[in-house]
C-alpha positions as CSV (number, residue, x, y, z in Angstrom):
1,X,37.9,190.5,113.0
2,X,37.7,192.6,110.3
3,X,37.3,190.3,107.3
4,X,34.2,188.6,109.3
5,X,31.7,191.3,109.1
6,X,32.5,191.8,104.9
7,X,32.8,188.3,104.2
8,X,29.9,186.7,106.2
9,X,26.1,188.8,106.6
10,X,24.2,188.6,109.1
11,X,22.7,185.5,110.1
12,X,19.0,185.1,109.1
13,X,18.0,183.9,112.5
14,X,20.4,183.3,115.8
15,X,18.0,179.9,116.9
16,X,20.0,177.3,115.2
17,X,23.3,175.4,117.0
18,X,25.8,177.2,115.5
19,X,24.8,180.4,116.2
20,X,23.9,179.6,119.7
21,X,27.8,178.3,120.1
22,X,28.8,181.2,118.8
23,X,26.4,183.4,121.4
24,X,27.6,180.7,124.3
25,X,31.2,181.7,123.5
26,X,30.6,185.4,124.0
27,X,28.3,184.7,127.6
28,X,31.6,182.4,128.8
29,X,34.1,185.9,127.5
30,X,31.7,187.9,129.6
31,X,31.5,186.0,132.2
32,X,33.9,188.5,134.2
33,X,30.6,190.8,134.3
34,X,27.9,188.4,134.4
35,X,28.2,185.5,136.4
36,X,27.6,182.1,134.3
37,X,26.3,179.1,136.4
38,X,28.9,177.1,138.4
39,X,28.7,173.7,136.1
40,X,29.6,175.7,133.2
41,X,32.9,176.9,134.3
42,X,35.4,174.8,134.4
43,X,34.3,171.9,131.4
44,X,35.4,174.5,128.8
45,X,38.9,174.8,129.9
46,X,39.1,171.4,129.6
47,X,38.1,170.5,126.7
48,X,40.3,173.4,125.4
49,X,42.7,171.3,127.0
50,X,42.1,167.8,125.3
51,X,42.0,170.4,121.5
52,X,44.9,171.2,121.9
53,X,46.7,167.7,123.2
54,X,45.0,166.5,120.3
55,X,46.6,169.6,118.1
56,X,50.1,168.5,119.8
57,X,49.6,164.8,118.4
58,X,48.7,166.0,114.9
59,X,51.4,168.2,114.9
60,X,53.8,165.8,115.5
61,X,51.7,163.2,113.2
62,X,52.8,165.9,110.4
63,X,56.6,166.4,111.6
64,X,57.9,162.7,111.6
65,X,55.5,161.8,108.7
66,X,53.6,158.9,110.4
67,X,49.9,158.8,109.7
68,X,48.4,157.1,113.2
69,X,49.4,160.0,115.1
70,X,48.1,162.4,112.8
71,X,44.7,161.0,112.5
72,X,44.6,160.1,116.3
73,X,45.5,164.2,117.0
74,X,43.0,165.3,114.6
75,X,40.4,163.1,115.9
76,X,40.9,164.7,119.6
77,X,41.3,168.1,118.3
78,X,38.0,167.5,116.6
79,X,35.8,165.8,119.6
80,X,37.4,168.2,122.0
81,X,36.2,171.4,120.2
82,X,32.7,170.1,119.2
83,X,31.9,169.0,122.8
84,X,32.8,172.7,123.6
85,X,30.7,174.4,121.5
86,X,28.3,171.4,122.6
87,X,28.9,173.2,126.1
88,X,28.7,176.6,124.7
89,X,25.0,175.8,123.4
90,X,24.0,174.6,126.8
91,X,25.7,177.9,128.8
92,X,23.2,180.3,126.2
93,X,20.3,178.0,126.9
94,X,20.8,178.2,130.3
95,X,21.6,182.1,130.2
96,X,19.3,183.3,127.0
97,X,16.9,184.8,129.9
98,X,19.5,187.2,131.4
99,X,18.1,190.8,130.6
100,X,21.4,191.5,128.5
101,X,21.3,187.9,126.2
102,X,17.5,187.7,125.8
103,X,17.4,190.0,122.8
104,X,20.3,187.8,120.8
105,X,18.0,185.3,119.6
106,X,15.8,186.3,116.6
């Protein structure tokens, strides 16, 4: 946290994917003070989940040396995390219109 702001500027504009899984991410923290949509809040602890299965297989993959289980791990940590931040695009689109979000796009 505090290599991030000196390493990386600002972005030039918030209304590309990444940036909106980023701002997803912090509507799904805050979601303690702002309620998020009920569709939206359970699928991101699952996927969480299947990461880190897939994190558990790689691991292993890299202990004993055998390749298939290592590729197979990687593979779920990989589709596990990108359907999140898929999700995390969706929550923002469905919240950007909340008074306190609206002004993170630019």
């Amino acid at each position: 946290m505090v290599f991030n702001p000196v390493l990386f500027q600002k972005p030039a504009s918030t209304k590309n994917w990444a940036s909106k899984s980023v701002l997803g991410e912090r509507v799904y923290l805050n979601r303690d003070t702002i309620d998020i949509p009920e569709h939206h809040k359970v699928m991101p602890n699952i996927l969480n989940g299947i990461s880190f299965i897939g994190m558990l297989f790689a691991l292993y993959g890299v202990v004993v040396l055998s390749v298939w289980p290592a590729i197979f791990g990687i593979s779920l940590a990989y589709l596990g995390k990108s359907w999140y931040l898929d999700r995390m695009v969706w929550l923002f689109e469905d919240m950007k219109d909340v008074p306190e979000y609206n002004t993170w796009l630019y």
